[in-house]
N, C-alpha and C positions, 0 to 999 in steps of 0.2 A: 359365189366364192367357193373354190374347191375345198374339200375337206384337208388334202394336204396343206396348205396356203390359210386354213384354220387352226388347223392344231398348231404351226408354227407360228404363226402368229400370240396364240396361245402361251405356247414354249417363252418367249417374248416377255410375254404379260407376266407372267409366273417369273422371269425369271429374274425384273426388273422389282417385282414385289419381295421377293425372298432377299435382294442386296438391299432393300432397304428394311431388313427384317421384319418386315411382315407379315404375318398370319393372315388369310382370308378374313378369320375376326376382329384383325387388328385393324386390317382397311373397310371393317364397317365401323369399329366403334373410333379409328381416324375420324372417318367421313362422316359421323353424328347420325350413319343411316342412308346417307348418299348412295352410298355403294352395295349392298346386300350380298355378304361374303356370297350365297349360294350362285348370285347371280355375275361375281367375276370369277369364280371357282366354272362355272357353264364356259364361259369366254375363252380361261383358262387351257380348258378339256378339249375346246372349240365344236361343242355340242351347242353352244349359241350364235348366233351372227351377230356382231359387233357393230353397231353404223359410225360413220365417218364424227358424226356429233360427236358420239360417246367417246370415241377412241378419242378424240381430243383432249374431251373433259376428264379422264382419265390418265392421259399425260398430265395433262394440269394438277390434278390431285399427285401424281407422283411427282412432280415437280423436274420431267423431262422434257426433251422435245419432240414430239410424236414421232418423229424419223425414227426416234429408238426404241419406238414400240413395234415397227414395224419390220417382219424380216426381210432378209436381204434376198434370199432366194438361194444361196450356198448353203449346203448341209454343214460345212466347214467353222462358218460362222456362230453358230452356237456350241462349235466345241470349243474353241480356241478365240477368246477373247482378249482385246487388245490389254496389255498392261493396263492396270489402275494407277490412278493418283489415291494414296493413303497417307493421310496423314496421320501421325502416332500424337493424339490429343496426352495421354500420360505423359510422354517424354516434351511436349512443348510446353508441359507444365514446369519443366524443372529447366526451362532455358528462361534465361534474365527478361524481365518484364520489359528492360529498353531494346532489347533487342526483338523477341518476339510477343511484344504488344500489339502491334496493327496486325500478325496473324493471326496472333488468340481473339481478338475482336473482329475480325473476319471470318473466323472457324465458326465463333459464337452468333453471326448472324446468319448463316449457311445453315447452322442446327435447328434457329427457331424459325425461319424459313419452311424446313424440311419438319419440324417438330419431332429431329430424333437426338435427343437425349442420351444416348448411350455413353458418351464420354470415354470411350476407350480408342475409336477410331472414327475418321470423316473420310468419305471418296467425297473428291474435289475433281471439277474438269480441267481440263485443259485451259478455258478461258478464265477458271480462277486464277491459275497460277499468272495468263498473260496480265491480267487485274493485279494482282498481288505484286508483279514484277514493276506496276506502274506504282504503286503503293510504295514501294519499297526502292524505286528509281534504280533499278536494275531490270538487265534482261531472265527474260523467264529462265534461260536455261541455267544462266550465274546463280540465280536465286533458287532454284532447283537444286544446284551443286550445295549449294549452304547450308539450305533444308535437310537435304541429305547428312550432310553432316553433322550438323546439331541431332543427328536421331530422326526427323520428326517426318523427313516423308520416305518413304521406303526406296531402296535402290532402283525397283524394277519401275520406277517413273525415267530414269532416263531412255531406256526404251520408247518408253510411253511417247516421249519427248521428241523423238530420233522419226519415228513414225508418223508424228502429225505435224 
C-alpha cells in the first residue's frame, strides 16, 4: 500500500468518524474497547496498514458501506462532497404527529441503530428517503419537496437528489 493511497485512505477514516461526531475516545468507549482510539488515530495518520478484515469491521462499527471508507483516487473528492441529506430533528418535532409520525419513528430507529443521540440533526441516505418515500406512498423526490417544506430536511437535498 503506498503511503499516498494511506493517508487518503486515512483522510476517509477521520473523516467519516468526525460526521458522526466522534472523538478517537468516543469510538473506543462506542466500541467497549474494540477499537483503541490510538490504534484508529495510526490508521487515521496512515502510519498503520489497515487489512481488508479490519476496514470492514470498521465500516460495520460506523454503520457504512466500506465503499465509503475507501478513496476514490481524485484529490477533488475530498474537498467537494456530494450534498447531504439533513434532517432538522427540532423542526420535525414541531410538525403534527399524523403527518410526521412514520418519520419521527424512522429518524428514531436510524439514531439507535447509529447510537447517536444528538437530537438536533440526522444525515439519512439516499435509500432512506427511497424507504421513506415507500412508507409514505410517494415518490422520493415528492416527499423530498414536502420535507423540504415542513422545515425538516434541508434545501441542498434536492441537489443531492438531481445527482443520484
Amino acid at each position: 500500500m503506498s503511503s499516498d493511497y494511506s493517508r487518503a485512505l486515512g483522510t476517509r477514516l477521520r473523516s467519516i468518524r468526525q460526521q458522526q461526531g466522534l472523538s478517537l475516545h468516543g469510538v473506543e468507549e462506542k466500541s467497549r474497547g474494540r477499537w483503541k482510539a490510538v490504534v484508529v488515530g495510526s490508521y487515521e495518520r496512515g502510519d498503520r496498514a489497515v487489512t481488508v478484515q479490519r476496514l470492514a469491521e470498521l465500516a460495520d462499527f460506523y454503520s457504512v458501506p466500506v465503499s465509503e471508507l475507501l478513496p476514490d483516487g481524485t484529490p477533488t473528492a475530498a474537498v467537494e462532497a456530494p450534498p447531504r441529506l439533513v434532517l432538522d430533528l427540532e423542526r420535525l418535532g414541531l410538525v403534527p404527529a399524523e403527518k410526521a409520525g412514520p418519520l419521527a419513528r424512522y429518524a428514531a430507529a436510524i439514531q439507535a441503530q447509529r447510537g447517536d443521540y444528538n437530537g438536533r440533526i440526522l444525515s439519512i441516505r439516499q435509500d432512506d428517503l427511497r424507504t421513506l418515500g415507500v412508507i409514505y406512498d410517494e415518490p422520493p423526490s415528492q416527499l423530498a419537496e414536502q420535507l423540504i417544506a415542513w422545515g425538516v430536511l434541508n434545501p441542498e437535498a434536492r441537489r443531492a437528489l438531481n445527482e443520484g
